[in-house]
C-alpha positions in Angstrom: -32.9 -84.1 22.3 -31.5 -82.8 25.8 -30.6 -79.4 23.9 -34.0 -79.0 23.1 -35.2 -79.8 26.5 -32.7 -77.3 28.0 -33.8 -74.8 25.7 -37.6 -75.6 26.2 -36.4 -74.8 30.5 -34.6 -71.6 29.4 -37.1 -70.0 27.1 -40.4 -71.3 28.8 -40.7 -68.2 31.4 -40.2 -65.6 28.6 -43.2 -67.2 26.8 -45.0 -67.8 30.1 -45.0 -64.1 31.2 -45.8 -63.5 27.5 -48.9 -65.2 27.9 -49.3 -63.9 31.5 -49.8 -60.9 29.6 -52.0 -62.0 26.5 -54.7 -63.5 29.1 -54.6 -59.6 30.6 -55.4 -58.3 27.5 -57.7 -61.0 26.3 -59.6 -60.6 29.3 -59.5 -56.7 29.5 -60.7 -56.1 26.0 -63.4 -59.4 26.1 -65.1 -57.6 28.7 -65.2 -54.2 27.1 -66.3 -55.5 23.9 -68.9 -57.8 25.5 -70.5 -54.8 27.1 -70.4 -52.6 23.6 -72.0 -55.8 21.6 -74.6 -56.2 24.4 -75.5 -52.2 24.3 -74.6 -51.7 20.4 -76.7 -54.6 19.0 -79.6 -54.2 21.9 -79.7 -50.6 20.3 -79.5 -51.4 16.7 -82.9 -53.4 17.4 -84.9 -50.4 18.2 -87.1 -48.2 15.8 -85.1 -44.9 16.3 -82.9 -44.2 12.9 -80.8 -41.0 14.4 -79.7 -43.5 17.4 -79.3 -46.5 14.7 -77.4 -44.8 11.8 -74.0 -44.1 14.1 -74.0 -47.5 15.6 -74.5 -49.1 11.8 -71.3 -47.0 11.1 -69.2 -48.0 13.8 -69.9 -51.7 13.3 -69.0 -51.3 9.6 -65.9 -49.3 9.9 -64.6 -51.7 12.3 -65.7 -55.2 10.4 -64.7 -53.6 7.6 -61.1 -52.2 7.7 -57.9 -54.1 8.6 -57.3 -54.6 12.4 -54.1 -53.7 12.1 -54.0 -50.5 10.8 -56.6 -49.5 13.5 -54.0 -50.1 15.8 -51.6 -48.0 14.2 -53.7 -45.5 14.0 -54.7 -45.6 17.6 -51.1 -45.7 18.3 -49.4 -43.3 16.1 -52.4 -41.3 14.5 -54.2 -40.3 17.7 -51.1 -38.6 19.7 -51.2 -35.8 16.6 -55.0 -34.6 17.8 -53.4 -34.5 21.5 -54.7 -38.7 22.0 -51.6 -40.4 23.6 -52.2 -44.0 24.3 -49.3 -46.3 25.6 -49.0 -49.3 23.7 -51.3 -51.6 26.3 -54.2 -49.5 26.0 -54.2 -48.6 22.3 -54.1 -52.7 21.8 -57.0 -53.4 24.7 -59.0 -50.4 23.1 -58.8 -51.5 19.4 -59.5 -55.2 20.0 -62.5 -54.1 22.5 -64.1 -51.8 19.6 -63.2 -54.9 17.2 -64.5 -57.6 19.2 -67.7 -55.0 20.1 -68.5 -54.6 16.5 -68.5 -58.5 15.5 -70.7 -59.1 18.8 -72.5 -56.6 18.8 -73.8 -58.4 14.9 -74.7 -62.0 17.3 -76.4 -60.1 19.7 -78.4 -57.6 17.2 -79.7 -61.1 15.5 -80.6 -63.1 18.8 -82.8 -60.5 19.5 -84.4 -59.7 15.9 -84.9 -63.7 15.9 -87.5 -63.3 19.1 -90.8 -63.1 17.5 -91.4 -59.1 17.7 -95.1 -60.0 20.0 -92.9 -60.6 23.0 -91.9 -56.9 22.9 -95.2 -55.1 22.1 -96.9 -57.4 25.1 -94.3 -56.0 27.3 -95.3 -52.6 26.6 -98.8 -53.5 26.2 -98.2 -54.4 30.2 -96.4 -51.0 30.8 -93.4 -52.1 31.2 -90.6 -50.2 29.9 -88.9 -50.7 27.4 -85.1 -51.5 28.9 -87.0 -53.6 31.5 -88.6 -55.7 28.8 -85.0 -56.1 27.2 -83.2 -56.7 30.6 -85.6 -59.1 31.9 -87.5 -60.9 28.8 -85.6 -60.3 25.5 -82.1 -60.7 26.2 -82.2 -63.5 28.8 -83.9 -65.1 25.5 -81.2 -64.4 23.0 -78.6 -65.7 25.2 -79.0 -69.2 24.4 -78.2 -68.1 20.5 -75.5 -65.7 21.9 -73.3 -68.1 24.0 -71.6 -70.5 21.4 -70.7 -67.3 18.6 -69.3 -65.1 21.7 -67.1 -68.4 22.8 -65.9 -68.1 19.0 -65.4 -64.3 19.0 -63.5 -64.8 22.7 -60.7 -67.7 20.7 -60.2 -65.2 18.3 -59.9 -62.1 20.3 -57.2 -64.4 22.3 -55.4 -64.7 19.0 -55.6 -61.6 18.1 -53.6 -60.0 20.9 -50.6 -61.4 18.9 -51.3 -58.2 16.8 -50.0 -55.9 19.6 -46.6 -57.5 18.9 -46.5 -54.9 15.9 -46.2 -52.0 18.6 -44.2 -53.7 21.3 -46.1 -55.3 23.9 -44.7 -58.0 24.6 -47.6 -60.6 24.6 -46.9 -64.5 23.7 -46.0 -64.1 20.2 -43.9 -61.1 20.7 -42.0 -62.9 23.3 -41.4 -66.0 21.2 -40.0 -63.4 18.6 -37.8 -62.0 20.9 -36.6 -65.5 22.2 -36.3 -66.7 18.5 -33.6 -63.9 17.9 -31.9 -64.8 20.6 -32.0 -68.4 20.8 -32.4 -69.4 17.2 -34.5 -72.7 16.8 -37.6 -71.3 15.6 -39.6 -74.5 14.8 -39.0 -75.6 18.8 -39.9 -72.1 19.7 -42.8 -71.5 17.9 -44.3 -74.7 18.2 -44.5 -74.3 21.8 -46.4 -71.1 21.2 -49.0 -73.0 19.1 -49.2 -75.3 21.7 -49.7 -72.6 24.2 -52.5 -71.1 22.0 -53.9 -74.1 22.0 -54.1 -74.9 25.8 -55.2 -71.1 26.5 -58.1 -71.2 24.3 -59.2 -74.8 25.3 -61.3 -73.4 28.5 -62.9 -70.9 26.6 -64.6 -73.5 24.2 -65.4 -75.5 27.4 -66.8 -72.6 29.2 -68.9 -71.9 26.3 -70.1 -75.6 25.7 -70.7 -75.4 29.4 -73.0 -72.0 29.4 -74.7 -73.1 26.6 -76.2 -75.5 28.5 -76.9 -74.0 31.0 -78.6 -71.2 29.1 -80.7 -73.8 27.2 -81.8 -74.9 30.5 -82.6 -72.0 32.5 -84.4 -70.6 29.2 -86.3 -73.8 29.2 
């Protein structure tokens, strides 16, 4: 029992600046993808098929084919067209567009669920168009946006362990590394579940929390 203990004190920083690290990324790419699901699905709503058609085929391609081997091709695909990403930003980048796409889906049907009247009054008013979205529709669509984007942020936390497959050294990368030097891998890796765990505990309760909120100030 004490060896475990004194292994838990000697391996516990590697796997804390690990997740010092997964938390950057995390909240790097959940902020770039929320702003491409908020301006992707807002635009998929409209009437316009030139300005539809791309978007559909961005949130396809990226739903639809394997996280991982976008990375690698960000990472070792891109620098042969003259695109040289370092390992940090080819991870934020391809998690952002990933996150964006699924979002961008939660957001897209928020906004289709508002009854389409709300729209055509705005602009029977005169008001613009990205006024009426800003200020009416999406404030609206928030209260059915808050819980799925909570889900998408848990799952964007553990998919930063991906980035482990080209060297940054996030939590689960770091427990590798420790593993291979340490040994003990059920010790090791169960404090990285554990880790998970408490990391994406106050992103449920934040979204619990907003939801409320929303619900209220929509009420």
């Amino acid at each position: 029992m004490r060896d475990s203990f004194d292994l838990i004190g000697i391996v516990m920083p590697s796997l804390l600046q690990g997740a010092t690290v997964t938390l950057q990324v995390a909240a790097q790419a959940g902020l770039l993808g929320l702003v491409v699901a908020l301006v992707v699905g807002s635009l998929r709503t409209t009437e316009n098929r030139l300005l539809r058609f791309p978007l559909t085929v961005y949130v396809e391609f990226f739903r639809g084919t394997s996280a991982f081997v976008q990375l690698y091709w960000a990472y070792f695909a891109l620098p042969m067209i003259g695109v040289r990403l370092d390992p940090l930003q080819a991870g934020i980048l391809v998690l952002a567009l990933n996150v964006g796409a699924y979002g961008s889906e939660v957001v897209r049907g928020a906004l289709t669920a508002i009854p389409r009247g709300q729209l055509e009054a705005c602009r029977a008013l005169g008001i613009p168009t990205w006024v009426a979205y800003v200020k009416v529709l999406i404030p609206q669509a928030m209260q059915r946006v808050v819980l799925p984007m909570g889900n998408l942020a848990i799952d964007l936390l553990k998919g930063t362990s991906l980035l482990s497959a080209i060297a940054v050294t996030e939590l689960a990368f770091a427990a590798r590394q420790t593993v291979s030097a340490f040994g003990n891998p059920m010790l090791i890796f169960g404090l990285v579940l554990l880790m998970y765990l408490v990391l994406a505990a106050p992103i449920a309760a934040g979204a619990r929390y907003l939801n409320d909120r929303t619900k209220r100030y929509v009420a």
